[in-house]
C-alpha positions in Angstrom: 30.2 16.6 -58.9 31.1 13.3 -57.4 30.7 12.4 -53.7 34.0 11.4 -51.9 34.8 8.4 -50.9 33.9 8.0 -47.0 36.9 7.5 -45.3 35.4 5.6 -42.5 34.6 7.0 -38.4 38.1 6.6 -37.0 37.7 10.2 -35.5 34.6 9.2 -34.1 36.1 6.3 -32.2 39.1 8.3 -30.6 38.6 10.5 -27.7 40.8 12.6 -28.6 39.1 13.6 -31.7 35.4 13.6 -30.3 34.7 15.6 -27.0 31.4 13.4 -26.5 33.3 10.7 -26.6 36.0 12.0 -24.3 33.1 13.0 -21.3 31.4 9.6 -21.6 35.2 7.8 -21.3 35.7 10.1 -18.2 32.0 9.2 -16.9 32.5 6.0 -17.1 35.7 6.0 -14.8 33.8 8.4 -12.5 30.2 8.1 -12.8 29.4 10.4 -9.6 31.6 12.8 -10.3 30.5 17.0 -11.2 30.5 18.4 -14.2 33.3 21.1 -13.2 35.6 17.7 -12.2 34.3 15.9 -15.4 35.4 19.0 -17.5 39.1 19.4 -15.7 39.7 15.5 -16.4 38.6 16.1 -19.6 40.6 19.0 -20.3 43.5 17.4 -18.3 43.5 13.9 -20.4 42.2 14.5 -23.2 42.8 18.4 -24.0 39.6 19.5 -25.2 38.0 22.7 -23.3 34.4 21.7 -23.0 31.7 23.5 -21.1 29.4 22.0 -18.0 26.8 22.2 -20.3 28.2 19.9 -22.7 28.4 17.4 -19.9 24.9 17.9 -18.5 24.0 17.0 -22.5 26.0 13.9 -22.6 24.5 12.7 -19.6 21.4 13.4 -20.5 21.6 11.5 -23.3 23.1 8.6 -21.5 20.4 8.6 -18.9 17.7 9.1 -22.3 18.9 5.8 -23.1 18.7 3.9 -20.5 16.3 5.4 -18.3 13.4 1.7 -19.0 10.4 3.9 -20.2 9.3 2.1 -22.9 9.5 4.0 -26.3 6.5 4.7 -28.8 6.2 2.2 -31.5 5.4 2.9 -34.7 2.3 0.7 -35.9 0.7 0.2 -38.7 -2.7 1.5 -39.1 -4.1 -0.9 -40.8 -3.1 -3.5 -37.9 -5.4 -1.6 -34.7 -8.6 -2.0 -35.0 -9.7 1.7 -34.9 -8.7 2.1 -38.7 -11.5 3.6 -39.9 -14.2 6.2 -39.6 -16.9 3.5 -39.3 -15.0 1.7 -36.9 -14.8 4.9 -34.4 -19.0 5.4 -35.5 -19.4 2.2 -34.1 -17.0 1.9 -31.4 -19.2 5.0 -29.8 -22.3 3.3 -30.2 -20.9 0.5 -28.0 -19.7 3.3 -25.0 -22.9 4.9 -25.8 -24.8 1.4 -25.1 -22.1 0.4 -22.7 -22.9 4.0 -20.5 -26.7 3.3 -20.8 -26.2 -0.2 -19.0 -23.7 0.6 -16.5 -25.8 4.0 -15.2 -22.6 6.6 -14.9 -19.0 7.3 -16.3 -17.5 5.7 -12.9 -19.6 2.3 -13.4 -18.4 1.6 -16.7 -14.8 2.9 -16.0 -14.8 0.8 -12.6 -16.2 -2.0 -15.0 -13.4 -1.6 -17.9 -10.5 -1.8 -15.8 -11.8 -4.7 -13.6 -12.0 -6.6 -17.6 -9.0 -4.8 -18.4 -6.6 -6.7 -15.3 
């Protein structure tokens, strides 16, 4: 059977078609507002009946996206260079060495971060 023809977002654009859309319009006008006053200008302007919870969600997500903590990147394994087994084999030789020079765990931790700033 054939797939239909998509008929475009226009619901998804119009507050009166998407609830989401309809909390984050009456955010925006009133940021520090509650969620039982967020759900009665909702319901008021917009006529949906949504719940609190549906407002805690929205602004969650809101707050998701803009909160500055820096997101996980996905990298290619190939490009770090801890790639391989042998690579891991040899990069705990080095600690190993690097823990019989410095004396104790605090030493070389105390001297990685001092190279690490």
């Amino acid at each position: 059977m054939a797939k239909k023809a998509a008929t475009g977002n226009k619901d998804r654009q119009d507050p009166r078609q998407n609830k989401s859309l309809a909390i984050r319009t009456v955010l925006k006008r009133m940021p520090t507002a509650k969620a039982a006053d967020v759900v009665n200008a909702v319901k008021q302007e917009f006529g949906h009946s949504v719940h609190t919870n549906m407002v805690y969600m929205v602004k969650t997500k809101s707050n998701m996206a803009a909160d500055g903590r820096p997101r996980r990147r996905k990298t290619d394994p190939r490009a770090t260079p801890m790639a391989s087994a042998a690579a891991w084999v040899e990069a705990i030789k080095y600690a190993k060495a690097l823990l019989k020079a410095t004396g104790s765990i605090a030493n070389a931790t105390a001297l990685l971060e001092a190279l690490d700033k």
